[in-house]
VOPAGU-2260 file (C-alpha; in pm, 1 decimal, decimal comma):
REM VOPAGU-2260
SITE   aa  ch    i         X         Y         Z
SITE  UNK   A    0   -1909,7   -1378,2   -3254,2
SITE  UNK   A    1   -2103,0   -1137,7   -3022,7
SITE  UNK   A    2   -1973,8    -757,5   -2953,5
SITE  UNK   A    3   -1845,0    -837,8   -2608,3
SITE  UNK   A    4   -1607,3   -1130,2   -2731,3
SITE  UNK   A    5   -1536,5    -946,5   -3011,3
SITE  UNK   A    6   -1448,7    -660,9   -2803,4
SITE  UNK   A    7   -1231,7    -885,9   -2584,4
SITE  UNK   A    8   -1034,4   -1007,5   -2879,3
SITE  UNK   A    9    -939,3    -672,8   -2923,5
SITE  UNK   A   10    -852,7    -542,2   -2643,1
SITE  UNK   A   11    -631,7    -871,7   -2605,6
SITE  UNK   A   12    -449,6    -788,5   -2885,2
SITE  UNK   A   13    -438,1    -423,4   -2830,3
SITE  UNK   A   14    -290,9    -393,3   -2459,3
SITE  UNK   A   15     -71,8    -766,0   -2430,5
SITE  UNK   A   16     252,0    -707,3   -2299,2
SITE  UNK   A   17     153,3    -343,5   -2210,1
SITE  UNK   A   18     447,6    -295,2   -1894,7
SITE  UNK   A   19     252,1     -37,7   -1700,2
SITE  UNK   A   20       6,4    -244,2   -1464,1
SITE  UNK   A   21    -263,6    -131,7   -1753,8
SITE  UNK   A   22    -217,3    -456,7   -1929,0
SITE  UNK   A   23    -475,1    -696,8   -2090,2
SITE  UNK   A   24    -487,2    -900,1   -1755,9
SITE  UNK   A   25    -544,0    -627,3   -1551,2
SITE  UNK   A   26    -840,7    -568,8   -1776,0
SITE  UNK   A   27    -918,6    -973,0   -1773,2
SITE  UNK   A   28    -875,6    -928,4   -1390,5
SITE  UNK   A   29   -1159,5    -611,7   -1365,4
SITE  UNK   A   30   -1401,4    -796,1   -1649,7
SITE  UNK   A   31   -1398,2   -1112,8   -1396,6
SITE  UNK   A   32   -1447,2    -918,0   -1103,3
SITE  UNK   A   33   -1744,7    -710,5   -1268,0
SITE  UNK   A   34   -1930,3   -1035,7   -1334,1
SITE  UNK   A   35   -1925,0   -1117,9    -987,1
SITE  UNK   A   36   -1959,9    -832,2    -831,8
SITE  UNK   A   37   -2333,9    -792,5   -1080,2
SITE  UNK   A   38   -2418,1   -1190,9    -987,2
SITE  UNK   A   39   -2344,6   -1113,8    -612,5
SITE  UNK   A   40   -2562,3    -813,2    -622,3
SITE  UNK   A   41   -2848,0    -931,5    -797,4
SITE  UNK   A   42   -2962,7    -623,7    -906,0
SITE  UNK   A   43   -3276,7    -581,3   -1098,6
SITE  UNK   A   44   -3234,1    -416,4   -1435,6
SITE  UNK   A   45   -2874,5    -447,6   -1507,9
SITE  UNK   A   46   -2761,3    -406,0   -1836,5
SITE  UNK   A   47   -2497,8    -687,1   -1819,8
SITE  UNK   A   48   -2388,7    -605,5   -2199,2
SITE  UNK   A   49   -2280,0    -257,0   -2040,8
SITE  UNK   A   50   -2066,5    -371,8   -1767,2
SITE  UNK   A   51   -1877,6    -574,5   -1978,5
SITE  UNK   A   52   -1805,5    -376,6   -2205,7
SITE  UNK   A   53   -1718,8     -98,7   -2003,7
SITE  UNK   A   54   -1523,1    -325,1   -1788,1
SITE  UNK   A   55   -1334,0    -419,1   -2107,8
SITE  UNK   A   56   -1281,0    -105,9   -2250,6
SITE  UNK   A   57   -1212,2     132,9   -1943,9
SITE  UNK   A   58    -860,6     161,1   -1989,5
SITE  UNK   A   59    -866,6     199,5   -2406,3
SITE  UNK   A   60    -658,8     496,1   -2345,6
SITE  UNK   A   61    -618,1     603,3   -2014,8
SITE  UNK   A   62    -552,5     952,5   -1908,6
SITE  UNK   A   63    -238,6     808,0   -1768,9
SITE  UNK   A   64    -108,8     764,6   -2179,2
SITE  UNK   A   65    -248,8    1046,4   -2287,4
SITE  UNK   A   66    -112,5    1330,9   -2169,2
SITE  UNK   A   67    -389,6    1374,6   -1867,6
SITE  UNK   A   68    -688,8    1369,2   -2141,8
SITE  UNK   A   69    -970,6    1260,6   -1967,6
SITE  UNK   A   70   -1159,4    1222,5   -2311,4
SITE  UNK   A   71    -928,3    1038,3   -2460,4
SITE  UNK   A   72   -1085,5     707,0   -2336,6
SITE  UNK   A   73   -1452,1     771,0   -2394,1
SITE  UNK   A   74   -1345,6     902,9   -2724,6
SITE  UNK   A   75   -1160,8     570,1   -2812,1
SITE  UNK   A   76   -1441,4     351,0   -2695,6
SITE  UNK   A   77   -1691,9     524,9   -2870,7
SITE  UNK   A   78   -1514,7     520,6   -3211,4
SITE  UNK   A   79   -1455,4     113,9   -3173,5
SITE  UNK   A   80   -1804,9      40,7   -3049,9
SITE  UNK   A   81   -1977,9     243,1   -3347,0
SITE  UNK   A   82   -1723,1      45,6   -3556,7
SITE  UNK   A   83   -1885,7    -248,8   -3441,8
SITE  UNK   A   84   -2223,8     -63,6   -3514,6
SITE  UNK   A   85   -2318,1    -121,4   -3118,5
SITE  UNK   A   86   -2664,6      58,1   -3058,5
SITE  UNK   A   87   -2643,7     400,1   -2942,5
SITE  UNK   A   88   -2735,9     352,2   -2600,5
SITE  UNK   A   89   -2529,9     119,4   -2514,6
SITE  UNK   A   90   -2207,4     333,4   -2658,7
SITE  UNK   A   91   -2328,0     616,6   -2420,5
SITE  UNK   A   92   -2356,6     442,2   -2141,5
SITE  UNK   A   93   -2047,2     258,5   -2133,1
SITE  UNK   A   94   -1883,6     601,6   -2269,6
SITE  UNK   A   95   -2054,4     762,0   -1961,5
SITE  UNK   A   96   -1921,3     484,2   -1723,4
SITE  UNK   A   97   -1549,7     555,1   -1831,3
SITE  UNK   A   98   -1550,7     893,9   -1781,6
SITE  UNK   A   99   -1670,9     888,2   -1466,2
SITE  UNK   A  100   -1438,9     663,9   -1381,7
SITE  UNK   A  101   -1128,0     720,7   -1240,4
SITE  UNK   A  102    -960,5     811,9    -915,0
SITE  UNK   A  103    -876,3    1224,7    -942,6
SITE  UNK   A  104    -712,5    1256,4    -572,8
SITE  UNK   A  105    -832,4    1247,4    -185,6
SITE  UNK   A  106   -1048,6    1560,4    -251,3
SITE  UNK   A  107   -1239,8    1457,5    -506,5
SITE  UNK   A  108   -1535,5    1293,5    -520,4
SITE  UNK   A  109   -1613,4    1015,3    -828,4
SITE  UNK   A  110   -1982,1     924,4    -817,8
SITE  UNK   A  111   -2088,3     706,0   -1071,9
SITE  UNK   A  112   -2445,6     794,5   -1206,9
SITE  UNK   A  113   -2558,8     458,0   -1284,5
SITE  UNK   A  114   -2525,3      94,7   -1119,0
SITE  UNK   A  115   -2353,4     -46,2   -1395,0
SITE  UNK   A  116   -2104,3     227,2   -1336,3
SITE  UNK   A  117   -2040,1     170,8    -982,6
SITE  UNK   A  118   -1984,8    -245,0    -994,4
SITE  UNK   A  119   -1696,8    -118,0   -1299,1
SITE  UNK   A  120   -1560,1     123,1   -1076,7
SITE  UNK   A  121   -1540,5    -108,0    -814,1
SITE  UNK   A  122   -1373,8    -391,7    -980,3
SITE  UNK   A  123   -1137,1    -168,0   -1096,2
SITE  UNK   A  124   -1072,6     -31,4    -771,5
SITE  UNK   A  125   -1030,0    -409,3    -638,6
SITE  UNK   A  126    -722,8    -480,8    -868,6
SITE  UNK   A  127    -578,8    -167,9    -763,8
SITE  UNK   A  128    -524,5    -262,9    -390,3
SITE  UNK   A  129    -425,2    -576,1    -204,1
SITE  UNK   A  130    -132,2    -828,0    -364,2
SITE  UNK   A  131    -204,8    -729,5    -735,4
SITE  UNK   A  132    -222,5    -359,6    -627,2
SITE  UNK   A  133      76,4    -350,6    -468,7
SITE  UNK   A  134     272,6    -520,5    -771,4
SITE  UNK   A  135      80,4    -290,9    -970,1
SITE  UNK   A  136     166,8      25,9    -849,2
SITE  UNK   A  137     554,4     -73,2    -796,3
SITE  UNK   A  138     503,0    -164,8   -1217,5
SITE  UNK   A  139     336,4     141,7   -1279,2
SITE  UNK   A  140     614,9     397,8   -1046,1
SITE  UNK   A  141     890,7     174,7   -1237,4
SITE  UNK   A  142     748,5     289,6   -1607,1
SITE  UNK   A  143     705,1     650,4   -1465,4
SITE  UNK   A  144    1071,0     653,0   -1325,3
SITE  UNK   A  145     906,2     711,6    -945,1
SITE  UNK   A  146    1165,8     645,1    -688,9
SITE  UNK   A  147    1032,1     377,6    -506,6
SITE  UNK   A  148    1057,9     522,7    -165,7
SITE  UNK   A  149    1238,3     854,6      -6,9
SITE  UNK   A  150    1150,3     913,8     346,0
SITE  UNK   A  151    1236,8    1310,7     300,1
SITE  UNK   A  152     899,7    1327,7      59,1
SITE  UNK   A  153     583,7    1296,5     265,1
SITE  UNK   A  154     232,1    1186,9      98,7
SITE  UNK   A  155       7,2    1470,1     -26,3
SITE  UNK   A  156    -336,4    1423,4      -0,7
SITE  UNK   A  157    -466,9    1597,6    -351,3
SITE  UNK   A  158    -770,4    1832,1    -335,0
SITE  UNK   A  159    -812,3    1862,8    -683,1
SITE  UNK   A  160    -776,1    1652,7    -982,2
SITE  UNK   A  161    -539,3    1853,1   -1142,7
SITE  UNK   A  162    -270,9    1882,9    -847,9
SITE  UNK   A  163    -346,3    1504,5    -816,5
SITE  UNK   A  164    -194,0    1442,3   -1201,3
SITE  UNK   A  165      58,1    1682,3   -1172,5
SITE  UNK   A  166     216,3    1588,5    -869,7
SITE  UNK   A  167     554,3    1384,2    -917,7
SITE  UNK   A  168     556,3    1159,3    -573,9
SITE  UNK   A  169     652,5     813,3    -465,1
SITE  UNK   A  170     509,4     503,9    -522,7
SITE  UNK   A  171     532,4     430,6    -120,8
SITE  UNK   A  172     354,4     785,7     -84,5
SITE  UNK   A  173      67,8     623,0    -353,3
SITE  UNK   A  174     -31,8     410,7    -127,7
SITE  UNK   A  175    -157,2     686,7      86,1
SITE  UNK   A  176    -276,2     906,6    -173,8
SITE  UNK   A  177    -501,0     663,3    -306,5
SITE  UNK   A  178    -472,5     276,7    -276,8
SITE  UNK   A  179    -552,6     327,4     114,8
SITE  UNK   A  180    -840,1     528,4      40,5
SITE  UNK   A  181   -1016,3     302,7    -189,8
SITE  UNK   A  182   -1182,4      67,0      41,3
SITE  UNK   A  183   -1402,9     370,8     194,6
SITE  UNK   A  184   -1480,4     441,5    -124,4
SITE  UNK   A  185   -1654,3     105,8    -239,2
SITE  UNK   A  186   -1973,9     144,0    -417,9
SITE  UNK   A  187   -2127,0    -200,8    -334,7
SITE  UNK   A  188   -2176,0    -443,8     -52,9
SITE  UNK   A  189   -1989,9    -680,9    -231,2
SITE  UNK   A  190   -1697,3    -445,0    -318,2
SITE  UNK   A  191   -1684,9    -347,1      20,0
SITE  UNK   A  192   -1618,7    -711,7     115,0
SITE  UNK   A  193   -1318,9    -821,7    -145,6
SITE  UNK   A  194   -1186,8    -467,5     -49,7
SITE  UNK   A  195   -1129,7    -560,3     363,8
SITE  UNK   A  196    -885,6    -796,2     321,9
SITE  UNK   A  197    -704,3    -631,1      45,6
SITE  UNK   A  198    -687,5    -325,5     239,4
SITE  UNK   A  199    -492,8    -502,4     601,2
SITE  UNK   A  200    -277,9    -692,9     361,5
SITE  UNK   A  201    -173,9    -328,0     235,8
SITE  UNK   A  202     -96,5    -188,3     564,1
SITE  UNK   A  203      78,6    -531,8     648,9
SITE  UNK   A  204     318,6    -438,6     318,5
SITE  UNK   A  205     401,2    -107,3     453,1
SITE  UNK   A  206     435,4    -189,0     795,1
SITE  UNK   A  207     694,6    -469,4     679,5
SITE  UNK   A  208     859,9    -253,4     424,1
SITE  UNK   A  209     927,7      12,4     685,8
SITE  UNK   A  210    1068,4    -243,5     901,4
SITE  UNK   A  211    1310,4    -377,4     642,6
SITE  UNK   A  212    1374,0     -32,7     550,9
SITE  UNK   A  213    1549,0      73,3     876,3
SITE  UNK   A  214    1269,2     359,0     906,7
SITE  UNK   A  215    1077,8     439,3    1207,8
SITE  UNK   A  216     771,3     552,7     967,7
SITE  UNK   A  217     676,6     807,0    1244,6
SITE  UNK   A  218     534,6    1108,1     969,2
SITE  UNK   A  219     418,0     811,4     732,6
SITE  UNK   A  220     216,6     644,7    1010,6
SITE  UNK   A  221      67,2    1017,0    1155,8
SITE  UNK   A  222     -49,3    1063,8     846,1
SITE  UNK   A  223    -198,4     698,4     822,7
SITE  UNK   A  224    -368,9     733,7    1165,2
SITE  UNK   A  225    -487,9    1105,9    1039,8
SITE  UNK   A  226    -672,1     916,7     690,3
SITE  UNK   A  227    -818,0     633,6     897,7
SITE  UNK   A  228    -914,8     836,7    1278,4
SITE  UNK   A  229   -1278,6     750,4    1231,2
SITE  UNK   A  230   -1284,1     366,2    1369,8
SITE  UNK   A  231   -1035,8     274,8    1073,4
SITE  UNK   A  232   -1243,4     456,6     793,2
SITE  UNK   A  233   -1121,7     692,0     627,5
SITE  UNK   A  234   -1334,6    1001,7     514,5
SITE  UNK   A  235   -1418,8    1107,9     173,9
């Protein structure tokens, strides 16, 4: 059995029936989507072993879990891939790719330094937005105890990625702190591409769920129009 099944067995086993939005088929979900994002791209060079694994293990222990520790997760990889006596270079550049990782808030920026790093990032930006977005972030605000909406708190769009964790919002206001601004933020032509349609089917959700709310969604779409006043882009 080769490292990356091997890995996948136990990352099955480690995050099924997780309840977040963080479970093992989100990670199925972002392993799938890596592959074809690297096929579609046809880069030369790619270290396939490393987006898989990467893809596999990027949410070991999440930040999220552990109490904002951004090295948690690296740390965690790295101790199961020298377990599995991986070569070196391959356990720092997957370790790498998770820590560059994540979403910090509007104000930050989250290059990744190596290809392999962006088509991971971008998969896992891709299951964070459109249908499986959306019934991931209303699992996620449920575990957190978010109210789901509450038209008197008005999205914040985070300069730094400490306010970003600290802040205790909605998951309505989540969509414009982040999910809305991942489609800008696409690393690859094909990313860019799975992220369109995601991205309308969003603002068709919130457009609908202010309707059905009895809201008029006037501060909610200002800001909106604010994020995306450059021909529907919004600016990093």
């Amino acid at each position: 059995m080769d490292l990356v099944t091997r890995t996948a067995n136990y990352i099955q086993e480690k995050l099924s029936g997780e309840g977040s939005g963080h479970d093992w088929w989100h990670i199925h979900r972002v392993y799938e989507t890596s592959i074809q994002i690297m096929e579609s791209e046809a880069v030369k060079n790619i270290r396939a072993d490393v987006v898989a694994l990467a893809a596999l293990l990027h949410d070991i222990a999440d930040w999220k879990f552990n109490g904002g520790d951004d090295g948690a997760g690296p740390l965690a990889a790295a101790e199961w891939l020298h377990s599995q006596n991986a070569d070196a270079s391959v356990i720092e550049a997957v370790c790498t790719i998770i820590r560059e990782l994540s979403f910090k808030g509007a104000g930050v920026r989250t290059p990744m330094s190596s290809m392999e790093g962006k088509i991971v990032q971008d998969a896992d930006r891709l299951d964070a937005i459109g249908a499986v977005g959306i019934a991931r972030a209303f699992a996620y605000g449920g575990y957190k105890k978010r109210e789901m909406f509450n038209p008197t708190i008005l999205p914040v769009l985070h300069q730094t990625a400490e306010h970003y964790k600290a802040q205790q919002s909605t998951t309505v206001n989540h969509f414009y702190e982040k999910l809305l601004l991942l489609r800008d933020r696409m690393n690859t032509e094909t990313g860019k591409k799975l992220a369109e349609q995601r991205h309308l089917f969003m603002i068709q959700f919130l457009n609908r769920f202010f309707e059905e709310s009895h809201e008029t969604n006037a501060k909610h779409a200002q800001i909106l129009n604010t994020l995306f006043d450059n021909g529907g882009r919004a600016d990093e």
